[in-house]
Kinemage of the C-alpha trace (Angstrom):
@kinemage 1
@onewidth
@group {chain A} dominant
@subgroup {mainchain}
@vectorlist {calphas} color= white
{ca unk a 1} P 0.000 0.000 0.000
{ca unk a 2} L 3.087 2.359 0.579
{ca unk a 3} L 3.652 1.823 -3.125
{ca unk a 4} L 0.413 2.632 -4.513
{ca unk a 5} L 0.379 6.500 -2.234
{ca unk a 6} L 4.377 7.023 -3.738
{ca unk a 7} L 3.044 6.271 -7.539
{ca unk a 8} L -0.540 7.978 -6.625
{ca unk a 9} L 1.994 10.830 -5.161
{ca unk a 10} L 4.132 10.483 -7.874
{ca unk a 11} L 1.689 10.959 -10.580
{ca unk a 12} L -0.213 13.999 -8.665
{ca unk a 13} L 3.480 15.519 -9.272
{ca unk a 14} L 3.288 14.955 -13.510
{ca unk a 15} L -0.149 16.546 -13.397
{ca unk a 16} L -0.084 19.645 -11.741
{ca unk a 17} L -2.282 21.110 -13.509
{ca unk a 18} L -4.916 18.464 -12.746
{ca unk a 19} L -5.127 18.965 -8.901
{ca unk a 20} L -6.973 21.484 -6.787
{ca unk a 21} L -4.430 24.494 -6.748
{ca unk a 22} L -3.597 23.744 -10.837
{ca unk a 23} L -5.106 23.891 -14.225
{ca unk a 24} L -6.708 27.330 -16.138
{ca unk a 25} L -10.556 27.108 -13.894
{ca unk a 26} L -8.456 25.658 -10.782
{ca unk a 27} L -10.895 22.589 -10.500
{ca unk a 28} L -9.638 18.773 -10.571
{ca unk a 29} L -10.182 16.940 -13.840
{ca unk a 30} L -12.364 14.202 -13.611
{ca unk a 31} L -10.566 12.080 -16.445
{ca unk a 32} L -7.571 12.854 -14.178
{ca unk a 33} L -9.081 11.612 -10.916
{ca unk a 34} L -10.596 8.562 -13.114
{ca unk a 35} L -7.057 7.936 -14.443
{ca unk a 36} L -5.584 7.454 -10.969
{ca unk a 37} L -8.484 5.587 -9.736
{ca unk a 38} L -7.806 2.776 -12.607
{ca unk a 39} L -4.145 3.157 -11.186
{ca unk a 40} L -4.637 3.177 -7.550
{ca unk a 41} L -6.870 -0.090 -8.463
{ca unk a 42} L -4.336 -2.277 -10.656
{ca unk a 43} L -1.811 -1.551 -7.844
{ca unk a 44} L -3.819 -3.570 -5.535
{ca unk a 45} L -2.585 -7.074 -4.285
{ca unk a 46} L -3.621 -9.553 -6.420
{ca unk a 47} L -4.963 -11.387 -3.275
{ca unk a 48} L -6.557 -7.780 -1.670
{ca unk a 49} L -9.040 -8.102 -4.199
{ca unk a 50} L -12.573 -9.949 -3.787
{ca unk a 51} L -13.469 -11.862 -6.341
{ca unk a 52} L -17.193 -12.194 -7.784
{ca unk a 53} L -17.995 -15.727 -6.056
{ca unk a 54} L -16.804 -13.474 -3.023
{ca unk a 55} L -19.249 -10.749 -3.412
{ca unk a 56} L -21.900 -12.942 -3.891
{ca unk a 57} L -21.375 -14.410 -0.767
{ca unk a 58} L -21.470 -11.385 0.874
{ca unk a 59} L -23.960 -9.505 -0.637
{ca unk a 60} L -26.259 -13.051 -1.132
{ca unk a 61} L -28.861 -11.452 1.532
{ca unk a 62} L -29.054 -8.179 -0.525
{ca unk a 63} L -29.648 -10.100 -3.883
{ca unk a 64} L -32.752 -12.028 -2.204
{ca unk a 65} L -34.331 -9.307 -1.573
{ca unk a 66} L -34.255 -7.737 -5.010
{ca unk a 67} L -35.077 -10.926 -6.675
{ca unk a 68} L -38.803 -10.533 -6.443
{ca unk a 69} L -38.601 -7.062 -8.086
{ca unk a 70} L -36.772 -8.686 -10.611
{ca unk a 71} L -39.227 -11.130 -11.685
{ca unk a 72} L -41.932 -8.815 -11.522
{ca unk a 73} L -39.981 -6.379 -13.768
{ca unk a 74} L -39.189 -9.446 -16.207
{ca unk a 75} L -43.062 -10.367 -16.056
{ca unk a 76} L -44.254 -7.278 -16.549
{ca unk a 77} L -41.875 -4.815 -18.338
{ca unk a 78} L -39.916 -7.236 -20.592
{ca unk a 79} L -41.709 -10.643 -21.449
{ca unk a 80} L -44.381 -8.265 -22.888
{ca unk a 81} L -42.119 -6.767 -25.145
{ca unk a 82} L -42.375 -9.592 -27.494
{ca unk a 83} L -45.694 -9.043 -28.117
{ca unk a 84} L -44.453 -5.682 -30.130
{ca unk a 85} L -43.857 -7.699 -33.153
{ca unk a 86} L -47.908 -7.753 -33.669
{ca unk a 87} L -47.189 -3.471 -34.883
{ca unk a 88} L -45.751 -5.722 -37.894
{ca unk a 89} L -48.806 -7.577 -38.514
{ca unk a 90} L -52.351 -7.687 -39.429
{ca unk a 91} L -52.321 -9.787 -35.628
{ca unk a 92} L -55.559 -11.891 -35.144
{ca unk a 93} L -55.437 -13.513 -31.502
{ca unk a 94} L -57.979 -17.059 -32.799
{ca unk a 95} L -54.217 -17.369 -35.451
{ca unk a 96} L -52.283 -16.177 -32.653
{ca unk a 97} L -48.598 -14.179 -33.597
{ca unk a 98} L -47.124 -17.632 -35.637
{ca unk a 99} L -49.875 -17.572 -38.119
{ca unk a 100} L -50.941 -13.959 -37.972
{ca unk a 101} L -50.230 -11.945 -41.732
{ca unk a 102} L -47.048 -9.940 -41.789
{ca unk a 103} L -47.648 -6.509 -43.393
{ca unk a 104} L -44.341 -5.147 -42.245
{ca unk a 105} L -44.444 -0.869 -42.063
{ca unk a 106} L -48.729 -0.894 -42.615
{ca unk a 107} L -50.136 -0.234 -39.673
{ca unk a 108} L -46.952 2.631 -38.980
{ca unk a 109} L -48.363 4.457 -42.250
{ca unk a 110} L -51.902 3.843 -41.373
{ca unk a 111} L -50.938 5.407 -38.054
{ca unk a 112} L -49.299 8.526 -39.517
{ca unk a 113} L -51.844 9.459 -41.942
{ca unk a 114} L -54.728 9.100 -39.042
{ca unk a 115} L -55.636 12.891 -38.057
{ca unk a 116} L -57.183 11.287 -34.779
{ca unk a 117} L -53.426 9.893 -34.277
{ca unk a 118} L -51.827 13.754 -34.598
{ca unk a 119} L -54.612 15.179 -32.429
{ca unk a 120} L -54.339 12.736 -29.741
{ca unk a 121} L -50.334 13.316 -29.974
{ca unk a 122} L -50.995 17.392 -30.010
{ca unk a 123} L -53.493 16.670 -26.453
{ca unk a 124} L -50.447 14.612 -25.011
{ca unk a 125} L -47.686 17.498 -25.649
{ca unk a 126} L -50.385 20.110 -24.464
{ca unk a 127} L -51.488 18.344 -20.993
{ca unk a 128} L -47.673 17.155 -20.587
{ca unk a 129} L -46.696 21.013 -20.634
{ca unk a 130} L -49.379 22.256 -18.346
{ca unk a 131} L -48.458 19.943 -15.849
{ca unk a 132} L -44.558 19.636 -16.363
{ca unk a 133} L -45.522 24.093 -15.547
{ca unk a 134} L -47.546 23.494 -12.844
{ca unk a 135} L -47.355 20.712 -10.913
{ca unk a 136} L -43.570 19.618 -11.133
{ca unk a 137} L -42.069 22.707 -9.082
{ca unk a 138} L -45.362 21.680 -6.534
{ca unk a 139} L -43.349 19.109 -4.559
{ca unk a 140} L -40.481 21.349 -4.081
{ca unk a 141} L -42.047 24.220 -2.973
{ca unk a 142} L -43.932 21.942 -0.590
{ca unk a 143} L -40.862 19.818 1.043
{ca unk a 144} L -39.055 23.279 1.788
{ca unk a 145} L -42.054 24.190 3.557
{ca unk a 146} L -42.111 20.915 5.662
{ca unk a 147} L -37.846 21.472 6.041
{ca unk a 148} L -39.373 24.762 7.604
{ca unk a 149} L -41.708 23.328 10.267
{ca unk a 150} L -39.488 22.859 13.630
{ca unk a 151} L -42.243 20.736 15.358
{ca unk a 152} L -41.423 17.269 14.396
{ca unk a 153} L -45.195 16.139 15.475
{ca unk a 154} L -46.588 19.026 13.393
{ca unk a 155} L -44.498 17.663 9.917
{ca unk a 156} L -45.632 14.244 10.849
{ca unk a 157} L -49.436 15.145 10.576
{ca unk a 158} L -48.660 17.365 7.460
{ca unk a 159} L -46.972 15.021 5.534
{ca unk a 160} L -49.352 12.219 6.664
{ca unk a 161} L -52.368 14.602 4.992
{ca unk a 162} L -50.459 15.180 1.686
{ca unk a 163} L -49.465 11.519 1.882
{ca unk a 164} L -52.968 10.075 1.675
{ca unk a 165} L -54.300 10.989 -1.645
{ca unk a 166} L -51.782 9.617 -3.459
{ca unk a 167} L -53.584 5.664 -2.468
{ca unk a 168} L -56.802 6.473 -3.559
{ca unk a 169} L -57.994 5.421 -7.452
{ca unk a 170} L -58.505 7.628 -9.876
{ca unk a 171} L -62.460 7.251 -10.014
{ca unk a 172} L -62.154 7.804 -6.517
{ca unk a 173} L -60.493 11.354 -7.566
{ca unk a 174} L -62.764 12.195 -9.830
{ca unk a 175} L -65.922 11.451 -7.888
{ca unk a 176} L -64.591 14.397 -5.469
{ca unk a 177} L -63.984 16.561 -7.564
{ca unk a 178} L -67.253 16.098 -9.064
{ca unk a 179} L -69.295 16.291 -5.751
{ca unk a 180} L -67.341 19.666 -5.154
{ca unk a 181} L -67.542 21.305 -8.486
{ca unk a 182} L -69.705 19.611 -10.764
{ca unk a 183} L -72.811 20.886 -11.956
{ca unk a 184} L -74.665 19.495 -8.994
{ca unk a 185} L -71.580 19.932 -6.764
{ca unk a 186} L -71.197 22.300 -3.773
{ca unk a 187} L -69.638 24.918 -5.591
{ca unk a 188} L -72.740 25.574 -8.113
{ca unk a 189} L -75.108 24.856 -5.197
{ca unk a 190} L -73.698 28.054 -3.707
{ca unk a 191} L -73.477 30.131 -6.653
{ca unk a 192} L -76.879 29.034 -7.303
{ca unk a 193} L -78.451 29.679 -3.246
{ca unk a 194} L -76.449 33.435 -3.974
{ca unk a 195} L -78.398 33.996 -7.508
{ca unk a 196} L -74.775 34.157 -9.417
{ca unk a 197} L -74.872 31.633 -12.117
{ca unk a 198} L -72.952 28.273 -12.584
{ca unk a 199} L -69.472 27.704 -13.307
{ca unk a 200} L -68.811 24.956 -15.654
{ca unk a 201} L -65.892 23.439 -14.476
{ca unk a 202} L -65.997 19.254 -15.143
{ca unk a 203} L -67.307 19.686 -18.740
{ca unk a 204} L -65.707 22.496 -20.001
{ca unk a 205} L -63.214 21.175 -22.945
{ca unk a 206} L -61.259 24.261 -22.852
{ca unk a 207} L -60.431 24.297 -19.197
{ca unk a 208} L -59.634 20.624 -19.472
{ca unk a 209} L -56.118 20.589 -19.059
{ca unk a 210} L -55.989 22.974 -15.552
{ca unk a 211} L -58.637 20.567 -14.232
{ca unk a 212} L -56.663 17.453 -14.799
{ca unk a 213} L -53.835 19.356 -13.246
{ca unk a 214} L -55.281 20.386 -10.586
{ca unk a 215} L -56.187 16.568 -10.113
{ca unk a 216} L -52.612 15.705 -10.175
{ca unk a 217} L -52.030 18.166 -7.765
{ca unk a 218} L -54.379 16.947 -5.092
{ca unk a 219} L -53.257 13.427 -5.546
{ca unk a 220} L -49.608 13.488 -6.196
{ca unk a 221} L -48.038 16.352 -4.774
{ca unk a 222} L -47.430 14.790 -1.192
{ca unk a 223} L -46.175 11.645 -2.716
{ca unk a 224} L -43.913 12.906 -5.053
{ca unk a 225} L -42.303 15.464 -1.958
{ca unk a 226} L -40.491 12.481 -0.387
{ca unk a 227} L -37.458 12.648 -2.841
{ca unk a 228} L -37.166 16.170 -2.008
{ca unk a 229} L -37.155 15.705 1.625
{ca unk a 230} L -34.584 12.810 1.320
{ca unk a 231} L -32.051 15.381 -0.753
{ca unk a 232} L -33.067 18.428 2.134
{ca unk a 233} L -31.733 15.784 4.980
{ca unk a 234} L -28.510 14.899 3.153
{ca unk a 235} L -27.499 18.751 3.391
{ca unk a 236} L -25.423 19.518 5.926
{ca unk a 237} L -26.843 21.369 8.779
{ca unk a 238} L -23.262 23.109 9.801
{ca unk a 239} L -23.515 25.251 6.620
{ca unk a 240} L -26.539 26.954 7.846
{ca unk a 241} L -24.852 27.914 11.129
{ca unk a 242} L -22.264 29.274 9.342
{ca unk a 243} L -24.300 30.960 6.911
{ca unk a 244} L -26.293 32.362 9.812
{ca unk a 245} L -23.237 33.553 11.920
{ca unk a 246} L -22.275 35.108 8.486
{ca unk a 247} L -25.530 37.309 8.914
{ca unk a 248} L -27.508 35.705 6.367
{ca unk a 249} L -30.910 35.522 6.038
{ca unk a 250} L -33.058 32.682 5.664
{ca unk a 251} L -33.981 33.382 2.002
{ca unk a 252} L -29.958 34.219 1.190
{ca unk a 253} L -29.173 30.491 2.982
{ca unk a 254} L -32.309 28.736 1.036
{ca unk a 255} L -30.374 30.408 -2.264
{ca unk a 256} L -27.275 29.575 -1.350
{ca unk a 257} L -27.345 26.176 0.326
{ca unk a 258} L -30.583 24.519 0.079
{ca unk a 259} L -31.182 25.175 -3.835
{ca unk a 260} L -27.985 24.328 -4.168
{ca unk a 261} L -27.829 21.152 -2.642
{ca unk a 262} L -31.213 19.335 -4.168
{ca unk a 263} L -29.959 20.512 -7.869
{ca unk a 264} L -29.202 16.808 -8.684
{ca unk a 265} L -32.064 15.246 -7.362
{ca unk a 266} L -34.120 18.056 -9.103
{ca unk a 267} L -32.292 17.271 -12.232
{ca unk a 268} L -32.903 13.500 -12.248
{ca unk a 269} L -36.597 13.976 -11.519
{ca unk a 270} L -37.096 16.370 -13.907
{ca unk a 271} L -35.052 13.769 -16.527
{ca unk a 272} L -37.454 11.413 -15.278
{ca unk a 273} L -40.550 13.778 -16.022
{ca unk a 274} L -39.282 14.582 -19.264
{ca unk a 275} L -39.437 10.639 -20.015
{ca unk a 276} L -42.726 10.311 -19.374
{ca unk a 277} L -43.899 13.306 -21.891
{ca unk a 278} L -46.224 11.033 -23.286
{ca unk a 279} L -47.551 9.173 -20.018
{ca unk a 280} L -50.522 11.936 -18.749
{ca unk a 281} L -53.278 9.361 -16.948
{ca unk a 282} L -54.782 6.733 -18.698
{ca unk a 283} L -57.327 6.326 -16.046
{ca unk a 284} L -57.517 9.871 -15.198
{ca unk a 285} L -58.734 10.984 -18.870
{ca unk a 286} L -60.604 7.635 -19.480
{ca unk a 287} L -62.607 8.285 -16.632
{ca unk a 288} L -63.532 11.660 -18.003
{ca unk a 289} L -63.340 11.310 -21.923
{ca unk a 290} L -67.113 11.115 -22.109
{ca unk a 291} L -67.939 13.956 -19.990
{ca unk a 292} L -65.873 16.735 -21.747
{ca unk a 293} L -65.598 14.787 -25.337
{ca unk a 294} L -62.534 12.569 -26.974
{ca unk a 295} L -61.499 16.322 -28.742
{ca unk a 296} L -60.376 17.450 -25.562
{ca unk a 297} L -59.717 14.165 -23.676
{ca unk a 298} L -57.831 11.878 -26.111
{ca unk a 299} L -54.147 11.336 -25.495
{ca unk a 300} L -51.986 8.366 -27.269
{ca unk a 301} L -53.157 5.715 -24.478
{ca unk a 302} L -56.737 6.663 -24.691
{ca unk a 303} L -56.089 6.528 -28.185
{ca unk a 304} L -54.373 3.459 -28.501
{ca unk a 305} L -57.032 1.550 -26.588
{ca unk a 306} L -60.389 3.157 -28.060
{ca unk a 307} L -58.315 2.223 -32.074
{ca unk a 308} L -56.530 -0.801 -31.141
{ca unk a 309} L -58.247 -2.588 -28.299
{ca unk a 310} L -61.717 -1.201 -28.851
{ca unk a 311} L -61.984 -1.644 -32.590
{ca unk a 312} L -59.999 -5.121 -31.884
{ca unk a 313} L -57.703 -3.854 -34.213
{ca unk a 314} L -54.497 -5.083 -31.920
{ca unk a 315} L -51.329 -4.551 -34.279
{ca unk a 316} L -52.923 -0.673 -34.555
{ca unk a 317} L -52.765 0.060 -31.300
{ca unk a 318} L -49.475 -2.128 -31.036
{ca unk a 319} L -48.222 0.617 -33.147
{ca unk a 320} L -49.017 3.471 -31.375
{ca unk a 321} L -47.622 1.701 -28.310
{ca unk a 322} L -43.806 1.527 -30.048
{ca unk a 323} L -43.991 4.764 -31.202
{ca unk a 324} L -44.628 6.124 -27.992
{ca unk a 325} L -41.865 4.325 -26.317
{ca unk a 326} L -39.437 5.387 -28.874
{ca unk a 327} L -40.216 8.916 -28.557
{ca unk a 328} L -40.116 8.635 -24.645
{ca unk a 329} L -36.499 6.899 -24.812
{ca unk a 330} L -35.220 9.708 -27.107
{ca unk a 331} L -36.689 12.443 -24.627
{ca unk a 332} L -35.223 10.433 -21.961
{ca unk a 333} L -31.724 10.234 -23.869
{ca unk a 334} L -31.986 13.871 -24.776
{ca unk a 335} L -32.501 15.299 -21.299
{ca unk a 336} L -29.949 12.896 -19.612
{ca unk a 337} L -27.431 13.991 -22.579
{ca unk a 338} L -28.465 18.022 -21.746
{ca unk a 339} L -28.061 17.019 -17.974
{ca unk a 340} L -24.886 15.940 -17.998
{ca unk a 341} L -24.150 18.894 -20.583
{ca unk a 342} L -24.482 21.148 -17.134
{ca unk a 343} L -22.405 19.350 -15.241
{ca unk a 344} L -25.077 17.274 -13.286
{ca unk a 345} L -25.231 13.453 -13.068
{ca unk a 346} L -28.677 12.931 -14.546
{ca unk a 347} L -29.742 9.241 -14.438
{ca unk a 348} L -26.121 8.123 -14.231
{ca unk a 349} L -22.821 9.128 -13.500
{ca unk a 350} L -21.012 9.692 -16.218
C-alpha cells in the first residue's frame, strides 16, 4: 500500500495542472481523478481483491431481496415486449402471432396518416406542458415548507395529509372533484343559493387541461415530496450555522445552500418527467373522456385503446404503443445527454 500513495503521489506531481491548486478554472479533472483511480486499483494485491464468487457471498442477503422485483420487472416490463412484433402484422389472436399476416411498415403508415393519431399526440404534448408548468415545481415548494416546520409532530401530521391521496384510485379522484364542483356539486349549489350563475368546471373542454392538473395536484403532490425531503436531509446542517453567523438571512441560505444542494435530485426527476412526456393518466382521462368529449380528452393511451383494443384492431394500437416508447427513450436520452451537458449526473454518472 506504501507503493500505490508514492506512484498515486508520484503521478499527482506529472499533473499539476490536474489537482486542486492547478489547471486554467483551478478545478480537478475528472478524467484525471478517473485515471488514478484505474491506477490506484491495478496496484492492488492480487490477493486484496474480492473476487465475484466473493461478493456474492457477501452480498447473497441483498440479492434475495431484489429478486422478487426482478421477476416482476421481467413479467411485466420485458416478457411483454415480445408481443411488439404484432405493430408488424395484421395480428388476429384465434391465429395467434405464428400464423398472424405480416404486413411489415402498414399499420406505422396507417398510423401517420390518421388525423385522430396527430390530435391525440398534439393533447399529449399540451397536458404534458401544463403539468410539467404546474405541478412539477409543486413538490419542491412543498418539502421546503415541511424542512421549515421545527415541530417534528406538526411535519408528521402534514406530511401524513399530503401523503394520503396519493392511495386512492382515480375514479375515486374524480368522484370528489365532481361532488365539489360539478354541476350538482357544492360549488354551483352556492353560486346558485347566492343567484350568481354556474361555473362549468368538469365539462368544459377548454379548461380541461388545468382541471386534470389540478387533479394531479391533489393526488400526487405529497407523494412525489419524499425525494425532495430525502435530498433536504442529506445537506449539511453546519452550513446553515455558518451561513447564519455570516448574517444571512433565511432566504440568502435557502439560495445559497438549500437550492444548491437538491440541484441533482431536481435534475434526475425532472429527466425522469421529461421521459414520461407522453404518459398523462390513462385512467384519469378515461374516466372523463365522455364527460368533456374525446377532442379534448384523447391522449396516445386513450387513443391506442379506443383504435386498437376497442376496434380489436391489436397490431394498430401495437403501433401506437412503439412509437410512444421510442419517442419517450429519445426524450429520456436527450434530457440525460443536456443534464450531464451542465455538469449534473442525470440518471447516471457519467
Amino acid at each position: 500500500m506504501a507503493s500505490t500513495v508514492a506512484d498515486q503521489g508520484e503521478d499527482e506531481q506529472q499533473h499539476p495542472g490536474d489537482g486542486p491548486e492547478g489547471g486554467a478554472a483551478g478545478k480537478p479533472s475528472r478524467r484525471a481523478a478517473r485515471r488514478r483511480a484505474r491506477q490506484a486499483l491495478a496496484a492492488l494485491p492480487h490477493q486484496n481483491r474480492l473476487t465475484w464468487r466473493v461478493r456474492l457471498r457477501r452480498d447473497k442477503s441483498l440479492i434475495l431481496m431484489t429478486l422478487p422485483a426482478i421477476a416482476l420487472l421481467l413479467v411485466f416490463s420485458y416478457l411483454p415486449l415480445f408481443g411488439t412484433i404484432t405493430a408488424f402484422q395484421y395480428y388476429d389472436p384465434l391465429d395467434g402471432i405464428r400464423n398472424s399476416e405480416w404486413v411489415g411498415l402498414y399499420q406505422f403508415r396507417q398510423l401517420f396518416g390518421d388525423p385522430l393519431f396527430w390530435h391525440a399526440l398534439e393533447n399529449t404534448l399540451y397536458i404534458s406542458a401544463v403539468q410539467l408548468v404546474l405541478f412539477f415545481p409543486i413538490p419542491i415548494l412543498l418539502a421546503l415548507l415541511l424542512n421549515s416546520v421545527l415541530n417534528s409532530r406538526l411535519r408528521s401530521v402534514i406530511q401524513a395529509i399530503t401523503f394520503l391521496p396519493h392511495f386512492y384510485s382515480w375514479v375515486l379522484v374524480v368522484t370528489l372533484f365532481q361532488q365539489m364542483l360539478g354541476g350538482a356539486g357544492l360549488l354551483n349549489h352556492f353560486l346558485r343559493q347566492h343567484d350568481l350563475g354556474t361555473w362549468d368546471v368538469m365539462t368544459n373542454p377548454h379548461t380541461f387541461s388545468l382541471l386534470v392538473t389540478s387533479q394531479v395536484v391533489w393526488k400526487d403532490a405529497g407523494w412525489g415530496i419524499i425525494v425532495f425531503l430525502a435530498a433536504l436531509s442529506a445537506i449539511d446542517q453546519n452550513l446553515y450555522e455558518a451561513a447564519a453567523s455570516d448574517g444571512a438571512g433565511r432566504w440568502r441560505r435557502m439560495w445559497h445552500i438549500t437550492l444548491p444542494g437538491m440541484r441533482s435530485v431536481i435534475v434526475l426527476m425532472l429527466v425522469l418527467r421529461l421521459g414520461n412526456t407522453l404518459s398523462v393518466g390513462f385512467e384519469q382521462l378515461l374516466v372523463q373522456r365522455f364527460a368533456v368529449g374525446h377532442d379534448a380528452a384523447d391522449v396516445l393511451d386513450t387513443f391506442s385503446f379506443y383504435y386498437g383494443i376497442g376496434t380489436q384492431n391489436y397490431s394498430y394500437g401495437a403501433a401506437a404503443g412503439i412509437f410512444k416508447s421510442v419517442i419517450s427513450l429519445l426524450l429520456i436520452w436527450g434530457a440525460n445527454k443536456l443534464a450531464h451537458r451542465f455538469g449534473e449526473d442525470g440518471l447516471y454518472r457519467k
